[in-house]
C-alpha positions in Angstrom: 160.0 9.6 -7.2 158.5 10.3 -10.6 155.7 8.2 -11.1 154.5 9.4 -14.4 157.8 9.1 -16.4 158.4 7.1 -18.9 161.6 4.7 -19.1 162.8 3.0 -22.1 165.0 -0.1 -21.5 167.5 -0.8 -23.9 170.4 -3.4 -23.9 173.8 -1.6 -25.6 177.2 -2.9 -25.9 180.2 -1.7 -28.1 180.7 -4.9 -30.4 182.7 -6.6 -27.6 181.3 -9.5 -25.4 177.5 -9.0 -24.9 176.9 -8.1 -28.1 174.7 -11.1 -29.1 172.1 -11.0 -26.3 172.6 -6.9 -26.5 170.7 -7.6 -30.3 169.1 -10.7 -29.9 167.3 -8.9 -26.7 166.8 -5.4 -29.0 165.2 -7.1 -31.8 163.8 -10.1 -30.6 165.3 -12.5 -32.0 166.4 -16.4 -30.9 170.3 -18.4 -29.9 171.0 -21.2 -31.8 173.3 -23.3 -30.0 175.6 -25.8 -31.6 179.0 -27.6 -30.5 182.7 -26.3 -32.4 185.9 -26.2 -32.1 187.4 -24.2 -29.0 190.1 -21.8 -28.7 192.8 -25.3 -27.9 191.4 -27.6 -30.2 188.9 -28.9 -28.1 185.3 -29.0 -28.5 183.2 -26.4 -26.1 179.5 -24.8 -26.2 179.1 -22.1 -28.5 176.2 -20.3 -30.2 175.2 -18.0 -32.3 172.1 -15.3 -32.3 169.8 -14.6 -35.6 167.9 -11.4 -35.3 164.3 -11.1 -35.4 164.1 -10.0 -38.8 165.4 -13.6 -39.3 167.8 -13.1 -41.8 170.9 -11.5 -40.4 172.7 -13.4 -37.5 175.4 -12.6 -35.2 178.7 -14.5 -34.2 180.6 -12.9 -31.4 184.1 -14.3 -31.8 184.7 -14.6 -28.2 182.0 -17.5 -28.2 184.5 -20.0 -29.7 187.7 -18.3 -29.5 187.7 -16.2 -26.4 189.9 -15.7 -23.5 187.3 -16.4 -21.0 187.3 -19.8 -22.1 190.7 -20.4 -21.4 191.7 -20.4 -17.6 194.6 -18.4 -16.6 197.6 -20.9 -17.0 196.3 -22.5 -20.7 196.8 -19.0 -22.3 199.2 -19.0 -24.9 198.3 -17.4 -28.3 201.4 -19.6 -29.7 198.4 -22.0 -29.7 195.0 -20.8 -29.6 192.7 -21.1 -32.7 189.8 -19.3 -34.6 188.7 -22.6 -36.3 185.5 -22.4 -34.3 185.1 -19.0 -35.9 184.6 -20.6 -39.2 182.8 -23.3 -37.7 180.0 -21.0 -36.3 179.9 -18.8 -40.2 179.7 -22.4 -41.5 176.9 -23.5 -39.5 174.9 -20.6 -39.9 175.5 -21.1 -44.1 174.2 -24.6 -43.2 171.2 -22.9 -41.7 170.6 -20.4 -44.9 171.6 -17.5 -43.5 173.5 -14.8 -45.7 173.8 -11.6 -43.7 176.6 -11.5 -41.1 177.5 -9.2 -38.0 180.7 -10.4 -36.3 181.5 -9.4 -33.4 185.6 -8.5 -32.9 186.4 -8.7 -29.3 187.5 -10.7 -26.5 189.9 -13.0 -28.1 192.3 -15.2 -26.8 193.8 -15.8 -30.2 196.9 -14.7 -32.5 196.2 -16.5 -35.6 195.4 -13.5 -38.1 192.1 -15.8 -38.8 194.1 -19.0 -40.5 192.1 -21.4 -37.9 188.5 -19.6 -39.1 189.7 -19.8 -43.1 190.9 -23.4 -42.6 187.6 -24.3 -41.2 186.1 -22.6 -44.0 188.0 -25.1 -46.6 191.2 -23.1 -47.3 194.0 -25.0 -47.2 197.2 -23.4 -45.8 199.7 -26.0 -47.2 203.4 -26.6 -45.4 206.3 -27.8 -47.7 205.1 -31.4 -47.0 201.3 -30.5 -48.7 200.1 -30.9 -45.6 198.0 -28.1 -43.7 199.6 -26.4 -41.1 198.7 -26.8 -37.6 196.5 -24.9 -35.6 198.1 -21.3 -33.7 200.2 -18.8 -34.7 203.2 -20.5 -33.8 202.8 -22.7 -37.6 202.2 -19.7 -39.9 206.1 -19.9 -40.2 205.4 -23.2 -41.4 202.9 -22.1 -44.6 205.0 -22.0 -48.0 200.9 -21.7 -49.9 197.4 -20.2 -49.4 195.0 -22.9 -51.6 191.6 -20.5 -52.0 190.5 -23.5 -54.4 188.1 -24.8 -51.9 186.9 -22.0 -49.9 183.4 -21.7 -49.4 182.0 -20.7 -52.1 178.7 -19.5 -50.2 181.2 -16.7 -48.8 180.6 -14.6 -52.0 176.8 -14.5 -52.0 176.9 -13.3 -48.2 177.2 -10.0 -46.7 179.4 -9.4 -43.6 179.8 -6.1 -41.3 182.7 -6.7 -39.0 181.7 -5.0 -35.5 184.9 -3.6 -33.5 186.7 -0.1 -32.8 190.3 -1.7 -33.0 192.2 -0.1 -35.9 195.4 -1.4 -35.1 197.1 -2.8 -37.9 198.1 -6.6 -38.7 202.1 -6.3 -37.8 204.5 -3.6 -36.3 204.9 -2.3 -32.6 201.0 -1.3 -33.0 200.1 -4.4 -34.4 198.4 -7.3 -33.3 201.0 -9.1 -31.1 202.8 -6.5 -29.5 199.5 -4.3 -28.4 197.2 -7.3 -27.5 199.6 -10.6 -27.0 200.5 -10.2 -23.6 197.1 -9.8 -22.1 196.8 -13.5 -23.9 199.3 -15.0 -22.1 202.4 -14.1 -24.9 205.9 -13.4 -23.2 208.4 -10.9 -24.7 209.9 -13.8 -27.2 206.4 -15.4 -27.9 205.2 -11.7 -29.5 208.5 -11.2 -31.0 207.9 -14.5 -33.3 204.1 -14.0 -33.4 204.7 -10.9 -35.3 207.4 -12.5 -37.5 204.6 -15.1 -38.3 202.0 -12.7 -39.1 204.5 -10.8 -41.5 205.0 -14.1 -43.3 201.3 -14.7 -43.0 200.4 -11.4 -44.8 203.0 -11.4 -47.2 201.6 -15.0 -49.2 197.8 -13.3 -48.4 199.2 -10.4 -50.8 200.5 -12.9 -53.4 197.0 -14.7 -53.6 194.9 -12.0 -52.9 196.2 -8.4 -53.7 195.4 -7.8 -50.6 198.4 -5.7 -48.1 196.9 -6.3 -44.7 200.8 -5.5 -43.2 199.8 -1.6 -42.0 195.8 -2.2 -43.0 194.4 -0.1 -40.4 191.9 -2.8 -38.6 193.4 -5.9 -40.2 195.0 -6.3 -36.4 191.6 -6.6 -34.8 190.8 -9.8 -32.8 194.7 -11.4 -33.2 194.6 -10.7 -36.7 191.0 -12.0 -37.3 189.8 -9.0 -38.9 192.6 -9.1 -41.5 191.8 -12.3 -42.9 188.1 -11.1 -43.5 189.2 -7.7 -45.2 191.3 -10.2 -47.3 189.1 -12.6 -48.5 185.5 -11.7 -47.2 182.6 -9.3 -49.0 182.6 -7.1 -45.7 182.7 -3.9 -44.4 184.2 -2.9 -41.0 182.1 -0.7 -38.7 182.2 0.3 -35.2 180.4 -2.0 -32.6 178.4 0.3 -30.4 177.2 2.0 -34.3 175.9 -1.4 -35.1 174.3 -1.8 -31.6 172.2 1.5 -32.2 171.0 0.8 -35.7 169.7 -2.1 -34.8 168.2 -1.1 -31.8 166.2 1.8 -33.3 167.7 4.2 -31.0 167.7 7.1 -32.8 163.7 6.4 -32.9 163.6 6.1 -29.1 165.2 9.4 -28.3 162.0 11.0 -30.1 160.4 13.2 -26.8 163.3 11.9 -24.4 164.3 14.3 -22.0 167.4 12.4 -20.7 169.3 9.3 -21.5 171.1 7.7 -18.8 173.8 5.2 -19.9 176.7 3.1 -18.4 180.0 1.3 -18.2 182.3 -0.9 -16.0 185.1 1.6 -15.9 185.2 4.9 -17.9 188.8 6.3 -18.2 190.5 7.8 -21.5 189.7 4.3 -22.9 186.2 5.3 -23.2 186.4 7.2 -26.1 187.7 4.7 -28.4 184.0 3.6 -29.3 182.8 2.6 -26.0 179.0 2.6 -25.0 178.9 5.6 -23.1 180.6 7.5 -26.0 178.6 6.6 -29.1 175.6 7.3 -27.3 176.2 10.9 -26.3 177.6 11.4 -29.7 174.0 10.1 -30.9 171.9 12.0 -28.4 173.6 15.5 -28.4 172.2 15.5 -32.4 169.1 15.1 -30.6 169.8 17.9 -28.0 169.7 15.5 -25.4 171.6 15.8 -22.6 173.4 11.9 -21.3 174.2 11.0 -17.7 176.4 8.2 -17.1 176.4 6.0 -14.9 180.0 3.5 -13.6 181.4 1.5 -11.6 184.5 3.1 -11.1 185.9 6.3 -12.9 189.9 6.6 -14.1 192.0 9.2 -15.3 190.9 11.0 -18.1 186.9 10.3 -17.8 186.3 14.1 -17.9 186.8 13.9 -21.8 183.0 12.5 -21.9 182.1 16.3 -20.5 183.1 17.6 -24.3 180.4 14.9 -25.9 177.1 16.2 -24.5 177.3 14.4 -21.0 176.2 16.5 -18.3 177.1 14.1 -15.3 179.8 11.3 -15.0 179.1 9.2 -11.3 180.2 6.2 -9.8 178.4 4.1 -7.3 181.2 3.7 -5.2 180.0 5.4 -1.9 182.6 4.5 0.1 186.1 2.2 -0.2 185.3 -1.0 -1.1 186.9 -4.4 -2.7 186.0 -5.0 -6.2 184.3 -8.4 -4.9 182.6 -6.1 -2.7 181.3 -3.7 -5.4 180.1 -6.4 -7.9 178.0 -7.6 -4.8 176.4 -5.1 -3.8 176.0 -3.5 -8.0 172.3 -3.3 -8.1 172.1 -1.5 -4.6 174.6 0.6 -5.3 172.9 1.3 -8.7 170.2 2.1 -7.7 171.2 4.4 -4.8 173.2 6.3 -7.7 170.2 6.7 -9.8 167.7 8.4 -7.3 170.2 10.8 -6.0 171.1 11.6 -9.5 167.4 12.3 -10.4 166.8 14.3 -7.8 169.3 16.4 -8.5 167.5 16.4 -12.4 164.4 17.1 -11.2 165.3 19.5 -8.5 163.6 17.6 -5.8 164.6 18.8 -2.2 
């Protein structure tokens, strides 16, 4: 249709799952696989991705603590763990790497991070001196945070937590009631995971200083991003950000007439730091117009129209099962895209 353009591929995400091969694609870089704890105790496949620079690495949380690893009817955030959180950090110390990107998102867990900082040598110590079990259920159990034997590697590192979540640790817009459900939590199970998370933040504050309670974020990831604002060097920042620094894509816009982007669903969602949303907001400083592309469009998508996108379309062409439409994506995707160009380039 246009044979002398020129198209620039680039894999995006918005700190969620993806995000490793999203950078490790951008930049060049390798997986490292390795074997840790999953999100029930049991061992399971994980990985994590180091950047081609080859110094910073990146640990998606949903690798070894994420809801897709659980099926439907073991999902209970009374029990799940982020101990193979700090097992992946741990191995990638092992492997002399000291710049971190962790990607918040996906997780099937309600811990507030105890599982990662146990794996990471902090002792969380019941009233027999034992440490406490593994889930959210036993932070009612913890009488004393023992930071003695934490990782002393921690300091010397650098971590940028990726996610757009800024609920905060506890409360009716904290991290049980807003995210619990979807991980299998019923109306009591929230009800004491938020009771546990209070008593989990108040003995953080008495070692730490540290009031994660209302901390806007600290309810990311079941509480995961809390326990890294607590006792981490780290600054939170938003995924699909991250994604576009390290993909150079403010350099790749230089001479682009258009960008085209995409996502599963846009609705009113979209604009809490989703792909489609970051990238208009990058492009427009460009003067660039954005077309995006989805699967299916909900209420509120017209938003997008304020942020310098010129054209919101869905490649549903007719009705259609989602089995149906997950098929038949690429077809459908690329139907989309020529009738969307010629209407770009005026062809007739």
């Amino acid at each position: 249709m246009c044979p002398s353009a020129d198209t620039v591929l680039l894999p995006l995400g918005d700190g969620g799952e993806g995000t490793m091969e999203a950078l490790i694609s951008s930049t060049e870089g390798e997986i490292i696989n390795t074997e840790v704890t999953g999100p029930l105790g049991k061992k399971v496949k994980a990985s994590y991705g180091v950047l081609g620079n080859n110094k910073t690495c990146v640990i998606e949380m949903a690798k070894s603590a994420g809801l897709d690893l659980l099926h439907e009817n073991e999902r209970n955030p009374l029990y799940t763990t982020t101990y193979g959180v700090g097992e992946l950090i741990a191995k990638a110390l092992d492997d002399g790497y000291k710049s971190f990107i962790i990607s918040i998102g996906g997780s099937g867990t309600n811990d507030g991070g105890a599982g990662m900082l146990q794996a990471l040598g902090i002792n969380l110590l019941n009233k027999s001196n034992n440490n406490i079990d593994l889930g959210g259920k036993f932070l009612k159990d913890l009488i004393k945070i023992d930071s003695s034997n934490f990782d002393k590697r921690i300091k010397t590192s650098n971590f940028t937590i990726a996610t757009d979540v800024t609920n905060p640790l506890v409360g009716i817009n904290g991290a049980s009631f807003v995210f619990g459900e979807q991980k299998g939590g019923g109306e009591k199970d929230l009800e004491l995971l938020d009771l546990n998370l209070r008593h989990w933040a108040g003995l953080i504050y008495e070692c730490t200083g540290v009031k994660l309670h209302n901390k806007s974020g600290a309810g990311a990831g079941g509480g995961i991003t809390g326990a890294f604002q607590a006792f981490f060097p780290m600054k939170v920042k938003s995924g699909i950000d991250v994604i576009l620094d390290y993909t150079q894509f403010n350099k790749h816009l230089y001479k682009a007439n258009y960008v085209i982007t995409g996502e599963g669903k846009v609705d009113r969602q979209t604009k809490f730091g989703k792909t489609p949303l970051g990238v208009s907001q990058f492009s427009i400083k460009k003067g660039i117009p954005t077309i995006v592309i989805a699967g299916a469009l909900g209420e509120g998508f017209e938003f997008l129209n304020d942020y310098g996108v010129i054209s919101v379309n869905s490649i549903i062409n007719k009705p259609m099962s989602l089995a149906e439409a997950i098929k038949n994506t690429p077809k459908l995707l690329e139907e989309t895209t020529i009738q969307i160009m010629r209407s770009v380039l005026n062809i007739y």
